[in-house]
N, C-alpha and C positions, 0 to 999 in steps of 0.2 A: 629556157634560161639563156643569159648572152649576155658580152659586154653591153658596155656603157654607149648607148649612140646607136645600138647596132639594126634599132628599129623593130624592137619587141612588145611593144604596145601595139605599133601598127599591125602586126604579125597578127595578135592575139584577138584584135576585132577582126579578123579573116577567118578567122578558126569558129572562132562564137556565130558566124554566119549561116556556117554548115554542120557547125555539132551543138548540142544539147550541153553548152558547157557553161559553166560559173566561175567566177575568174580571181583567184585569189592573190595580189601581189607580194609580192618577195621583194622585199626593197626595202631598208631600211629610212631610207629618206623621204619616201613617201606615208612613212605612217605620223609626220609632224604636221601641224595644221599650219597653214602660213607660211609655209616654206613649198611654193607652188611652180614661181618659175624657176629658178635655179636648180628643182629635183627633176623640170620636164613634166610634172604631173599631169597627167591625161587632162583631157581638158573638159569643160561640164559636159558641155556636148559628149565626147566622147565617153563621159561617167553615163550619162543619162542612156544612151545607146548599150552600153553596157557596163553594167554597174563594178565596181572594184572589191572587194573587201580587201582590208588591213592599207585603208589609204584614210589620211586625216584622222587618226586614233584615239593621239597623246599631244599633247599641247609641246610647244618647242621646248620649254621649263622641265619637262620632266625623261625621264631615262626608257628604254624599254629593250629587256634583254633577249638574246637569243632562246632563252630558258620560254620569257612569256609566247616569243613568235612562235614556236612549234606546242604549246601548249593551243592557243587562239588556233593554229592554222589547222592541228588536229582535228577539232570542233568543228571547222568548217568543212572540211574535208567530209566527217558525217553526215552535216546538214545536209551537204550538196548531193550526197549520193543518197542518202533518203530523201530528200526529192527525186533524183532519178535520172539527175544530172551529172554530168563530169566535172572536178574538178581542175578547174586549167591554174596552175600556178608559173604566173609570172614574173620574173625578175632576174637582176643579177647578184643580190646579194647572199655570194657563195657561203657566208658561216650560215645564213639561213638555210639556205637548202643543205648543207649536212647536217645541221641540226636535227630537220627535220625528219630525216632520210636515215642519220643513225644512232639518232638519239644524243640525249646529254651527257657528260661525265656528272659526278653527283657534287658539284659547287654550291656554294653558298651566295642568294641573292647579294648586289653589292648594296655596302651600307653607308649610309649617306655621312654619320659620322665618322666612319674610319677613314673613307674617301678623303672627307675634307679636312682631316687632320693630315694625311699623305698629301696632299696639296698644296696645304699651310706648311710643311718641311719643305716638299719643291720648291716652292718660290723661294723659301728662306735658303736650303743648302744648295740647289743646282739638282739637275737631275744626275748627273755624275756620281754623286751619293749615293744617291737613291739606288743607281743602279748595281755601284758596290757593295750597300746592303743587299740586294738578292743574291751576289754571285757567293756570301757568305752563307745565307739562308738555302738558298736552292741556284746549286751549280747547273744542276743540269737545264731548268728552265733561263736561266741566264746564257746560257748556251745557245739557245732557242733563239732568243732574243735580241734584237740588235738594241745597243746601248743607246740607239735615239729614237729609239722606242717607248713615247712616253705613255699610251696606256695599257700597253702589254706590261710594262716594268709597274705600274700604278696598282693595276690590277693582279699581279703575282704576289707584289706585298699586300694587298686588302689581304687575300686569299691567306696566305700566311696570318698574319694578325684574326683575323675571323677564326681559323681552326687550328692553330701551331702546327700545320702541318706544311711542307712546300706543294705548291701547286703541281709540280708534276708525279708524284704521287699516288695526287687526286685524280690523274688523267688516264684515260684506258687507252693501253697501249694499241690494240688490234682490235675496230670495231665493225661488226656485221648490221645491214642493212636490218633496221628496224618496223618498216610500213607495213602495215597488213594488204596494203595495194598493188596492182600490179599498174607499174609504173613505166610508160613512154618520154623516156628524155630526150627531148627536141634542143638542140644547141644551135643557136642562130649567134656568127662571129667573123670576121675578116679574114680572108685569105690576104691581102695584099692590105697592109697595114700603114699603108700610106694613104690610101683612101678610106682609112678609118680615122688616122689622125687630122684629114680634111673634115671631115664630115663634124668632124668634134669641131674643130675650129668655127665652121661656120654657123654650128648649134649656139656656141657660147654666143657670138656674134648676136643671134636671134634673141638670146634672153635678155641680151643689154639691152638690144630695140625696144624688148617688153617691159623693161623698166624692173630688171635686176637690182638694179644698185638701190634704188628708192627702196626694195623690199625687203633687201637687207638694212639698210636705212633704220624698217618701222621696229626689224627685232633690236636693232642694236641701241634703238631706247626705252627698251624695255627695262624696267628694276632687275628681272628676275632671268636676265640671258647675257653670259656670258661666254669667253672663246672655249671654258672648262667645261661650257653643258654638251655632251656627245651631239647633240642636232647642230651646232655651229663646226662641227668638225666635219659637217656634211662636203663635199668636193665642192667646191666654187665659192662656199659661206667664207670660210674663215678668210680667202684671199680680199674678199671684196671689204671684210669687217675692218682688214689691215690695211687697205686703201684709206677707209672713210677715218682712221684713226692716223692719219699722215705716213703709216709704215712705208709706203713708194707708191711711182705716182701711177696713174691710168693705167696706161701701156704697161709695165711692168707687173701691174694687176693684174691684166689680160693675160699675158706669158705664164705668167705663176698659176693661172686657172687650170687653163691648156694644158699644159705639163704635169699637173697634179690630176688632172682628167686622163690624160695617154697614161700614168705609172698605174692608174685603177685598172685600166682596159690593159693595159700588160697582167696584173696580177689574175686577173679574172679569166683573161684566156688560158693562163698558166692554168687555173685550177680546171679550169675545161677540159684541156687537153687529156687530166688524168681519170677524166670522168668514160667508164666501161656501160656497155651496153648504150649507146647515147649515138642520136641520127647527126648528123652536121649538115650544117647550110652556109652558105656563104650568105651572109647581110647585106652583099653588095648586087650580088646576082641571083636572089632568090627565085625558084622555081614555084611559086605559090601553091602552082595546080598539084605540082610534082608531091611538093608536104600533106597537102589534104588527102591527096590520094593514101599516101605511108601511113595517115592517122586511121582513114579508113577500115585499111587493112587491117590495122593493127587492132582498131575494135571488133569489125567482125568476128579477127581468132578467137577472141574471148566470147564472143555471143555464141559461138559454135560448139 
């Protein structure tokens, strides 16, 4: 697991080289189909060498929750070791991997009509409202919550309306590792974070070459995609959708990507940092040989 940029894809065809591994990704924007260059997604080559699961899933139209990913990656996680192989799980997105790792609180899938009635109020009162309705409902998750937070405030009240209850409630306060696995977490991340926010810069740069914008472009005429569907809120989607819709011009596009690409790779290192038992690598100066060797090791113990 790693930020955004940090070269975890490349990492993980290194690894599948010399271990017996199956590669399952963690990344919420790769499980949309059509949504290729602006996620980075491996490229066929790079699928065909080694195959992905939970990449191209769900069509950009439709939702897929933290609930289904560690449901799906469970599954896989079996398959893979009855075959007789390791499962390598890659990605940076952090609600998946705790998900995973310690299980769900017991929520209620969202529902498509309550959603879009909470929706139909936003546009109509502001979200200011909306957000005042939870601080009523549930103090303490409004607490939680920064009031320009529009799908954590979205989703507090579905949760509410779904079961009269407030959502922090429904949340487990103190939770223990769930896996029946015994689990090597590899963090690949920047030390010197100025050469993480180049590296982002120059990525962006590459996706415009490949014709970014055109592919945001094909979803944004689509009937059935809008800025409200969670896949257009993917990092780079919504800035590019608000270009081609006159919101500012090029350049200002570009900065707005950039910048909403470093506050991800902030949040992600953050949750990194708090992650126990877990190897660190610098993304910039990775030791390759050094890693293979740790994973090694690390199998042996267990084979002994």
């Amino acid at each position: 697991m790693g930020a955004t940029a940090a070269g975890k894809t490349a990492l993980a065809l290194e690894i599948i080289k010399k271990f017996p591994c199956e590669i399952i990704s963690v990344d919420s924007a790769l499980i949309y189909k059509g949504l290729d260059i602006g996620t980075a997604k491996p490229t066929a080559e790079e699928l065909e060498k080694a195959p992905h699961f939970l990449v191209d899933i769900v069509e950009p139209s439709e939702s897929y929750s933290a609930w289904e990913f560690r449901r799906d990656a469970l599954r896989l996680m079996d398959e893979i070791t009855r075959r007789g192989n390791i499962p390598l799980l890659v990605g940076g997105t952090m609600l998946y991997f705790n998900a995973l790792e310690y299980g769900m609180d017991d929520l209620p899938q969202s529902d498509e009509k309550v959603r879009q009635a909470l929706v139909d109020q936003l546009n109509a009162d502001g979200l200011e409202v909306l957000y005042e309705q939870l601080q009523k409902i549930d103090e303490v998750s409004a607490q939680k919550i920064k009031a320009t937070d529009k799908q954590r405030i979205l989703r507090a009240l579905e949760v509410f309306q779904l079961t009269g209850k407030p959502l922090s409630s429904l949340q487990t306060q103190k939770k223990e590792p769930t896996l029946k696995y015994n689990v090597l977490k590899l963090i690949l991340a920047p030390e010197d974070r100025t050469l993480l926010h180049q590296r982002i810069s120059l990525r962006y740069e590459l996706m415009l070459e490949q014709g970014f914008v055109n592919e945001v472009k094909a979803l944004k005429s689509r009937d059935d995609l809008s800025l409200d569907k969670p896949s257009m809120r993917c990092v780079g989607y919504r800035q590019v959708w608000e270009y081609l819709q006159g919101d500012y011009d090029f350049a200002l596009m570009v900065e707005k990507a950039c910048a909403a690409t470093r506050q991800l790779a902030k949040r992600q290192v953050t949750w990194l940092r708090k992650q126990q038992n877990a190897q660190w690598f610098d993304s910039d100066h990775i030791n390759t040989d050094g890693l293979l060797n740790n994973i090694e090791e690390y199998l042996t113990k267990f084979k002994n």
